[in-house]
C-alpha positions in Angstrom: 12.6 54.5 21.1 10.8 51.7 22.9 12.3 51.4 27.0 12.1 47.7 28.2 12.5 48.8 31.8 13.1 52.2 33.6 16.8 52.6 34.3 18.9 54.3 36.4 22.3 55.3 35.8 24.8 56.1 38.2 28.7 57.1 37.6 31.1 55.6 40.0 34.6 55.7 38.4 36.3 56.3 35.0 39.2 53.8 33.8 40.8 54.7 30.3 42.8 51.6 31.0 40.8 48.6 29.7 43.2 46.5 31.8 41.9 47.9 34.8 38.3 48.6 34.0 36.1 45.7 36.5 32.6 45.8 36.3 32.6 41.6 37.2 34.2 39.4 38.2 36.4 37.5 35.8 34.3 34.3 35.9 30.8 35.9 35.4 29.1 35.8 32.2 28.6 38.7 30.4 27.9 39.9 26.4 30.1 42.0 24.3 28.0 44.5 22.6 30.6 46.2 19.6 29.6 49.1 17.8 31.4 50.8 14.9 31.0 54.0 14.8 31.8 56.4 11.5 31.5 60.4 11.7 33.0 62.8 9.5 35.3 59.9 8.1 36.3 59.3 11.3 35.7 56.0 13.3 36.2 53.6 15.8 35.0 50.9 17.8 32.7 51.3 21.4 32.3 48.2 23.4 29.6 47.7 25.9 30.3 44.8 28.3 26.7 44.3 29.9 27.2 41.6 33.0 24.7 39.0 32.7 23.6 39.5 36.3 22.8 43.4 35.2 19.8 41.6 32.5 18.4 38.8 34.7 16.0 41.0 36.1 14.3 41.9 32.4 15.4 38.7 30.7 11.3 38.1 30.3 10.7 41.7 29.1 13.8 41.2 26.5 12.4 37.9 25.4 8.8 39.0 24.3 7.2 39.2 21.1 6.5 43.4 19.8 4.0 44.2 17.5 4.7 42.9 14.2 7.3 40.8 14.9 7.4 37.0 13.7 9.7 34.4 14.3 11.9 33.0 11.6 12.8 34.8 8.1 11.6 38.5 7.4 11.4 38.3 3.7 10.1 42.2 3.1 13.1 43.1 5.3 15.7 41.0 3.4 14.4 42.4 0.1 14.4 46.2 1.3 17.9 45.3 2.4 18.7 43.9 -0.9 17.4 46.3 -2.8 19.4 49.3 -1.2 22.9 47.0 -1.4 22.3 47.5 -5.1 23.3 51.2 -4.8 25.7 51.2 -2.0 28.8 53.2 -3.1 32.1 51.5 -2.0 35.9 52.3 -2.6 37.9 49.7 -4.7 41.9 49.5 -4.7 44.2 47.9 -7.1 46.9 46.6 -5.5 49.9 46.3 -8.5 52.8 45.5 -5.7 54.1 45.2 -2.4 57.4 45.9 -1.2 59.5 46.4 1.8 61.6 49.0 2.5 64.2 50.0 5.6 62.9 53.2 7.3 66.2 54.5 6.9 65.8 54.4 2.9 62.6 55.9 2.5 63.8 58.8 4.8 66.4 59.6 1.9 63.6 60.1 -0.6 63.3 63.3 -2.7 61.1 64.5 -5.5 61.9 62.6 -8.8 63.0 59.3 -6.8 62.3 56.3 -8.2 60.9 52.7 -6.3 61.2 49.9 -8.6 58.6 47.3 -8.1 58.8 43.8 -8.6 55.5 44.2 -11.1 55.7 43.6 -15.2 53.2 44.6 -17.9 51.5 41.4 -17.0 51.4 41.3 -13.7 47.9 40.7 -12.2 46.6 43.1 -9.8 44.4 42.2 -6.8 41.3 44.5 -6.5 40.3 45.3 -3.0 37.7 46.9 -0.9 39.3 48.1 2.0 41.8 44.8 3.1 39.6 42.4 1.2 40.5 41.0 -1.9 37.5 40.8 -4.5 39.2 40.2 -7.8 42.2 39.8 -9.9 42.8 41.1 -13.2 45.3 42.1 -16.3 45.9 46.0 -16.3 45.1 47.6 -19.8 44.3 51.0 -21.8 41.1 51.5 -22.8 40.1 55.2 -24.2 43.2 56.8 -22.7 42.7 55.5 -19.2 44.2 53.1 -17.0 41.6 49.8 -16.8 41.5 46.3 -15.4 39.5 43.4 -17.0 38.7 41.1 -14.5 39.6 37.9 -14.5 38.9 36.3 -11.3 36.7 36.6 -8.2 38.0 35.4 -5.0 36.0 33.9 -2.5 36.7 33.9 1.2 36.0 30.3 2.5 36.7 29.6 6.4 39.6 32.2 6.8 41.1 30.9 3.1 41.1 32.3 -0.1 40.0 30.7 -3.2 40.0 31.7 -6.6 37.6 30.9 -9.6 37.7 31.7 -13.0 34.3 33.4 -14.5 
């Protein structure tokens, strides 16, 4: 790990109230540093709010050049990175049907009850990773197990969805 400047750290107060936390005031600048953090499948989000006036006095030390370091594109980065996207694992939901239902109902559920969706044999299902929708497809058989042939990919524009066909 590579220190820009020696740093001291001193503990005045804890807030668990972000409400209440102050470390500036209101009309200071400042950057928003958030980190997601998974461990054990378990995660959250840490944010570090780092007041401008707090990296004034290395702003010269954060703005020089390291060994090997270049300005502009880092090709034999982008191509390691590419390279290990190619066998990143990720989980992928269909998503046959949504429906609401009163608390109240669901609370009067037992084994063997039925939900009726609003889904036919040719419904199209969305295919997600995580929230985001990837494709749409036709469910199907094939070999004795439940498939889906892909019919579309949706691409996220600008916060809307749009579909085209392959």
């Amino acid at each position: 790990m590579t220190l820009f400047a020696p740093l001291t750290l001193r503990f005045e107060r804890l807030e668990t109230n972000s409400k209440f936390a102050s470390i500036a005031r209101p009309a200071n600048a400042a950057v928003l540093v958030r980190l997601s953090v998974l461990v054990d499948n378990r995660g959250g989000c840490i944010e570090l709010v780092l007041p401008y006036a707090t990296l004034e006095p290395i702003r010269e030390l954060l703005l020089q050049n390291f060994m090997g370091e270049k300005f502009g594109r880092d090709t034999i980065w982008e191509n390691h990175l590419a390279g290990e996207l190619y066998f990143t694992n990720f989980e992928l939901s269909a998503l046959l049907d949504q429906i609401t239902i009163p608390l109240h109902e669901i609370l009067t559920w037992e084994v063997g009850s039925q939900i009726f969706l609003n889904a036919t044999p040719t419904t199209t299902v969305n295919l997600l990773c995580g929230e985001h929708p990837l494709f749409i497809g036709q469910v199907g058989r094939k070999k004795g197990n439940i498939a889906v042939k892909i019919d579309n990919f949706i691409i996220p524009e600008e916060g809307t969805l749009h579909v085209n066909n392959y």
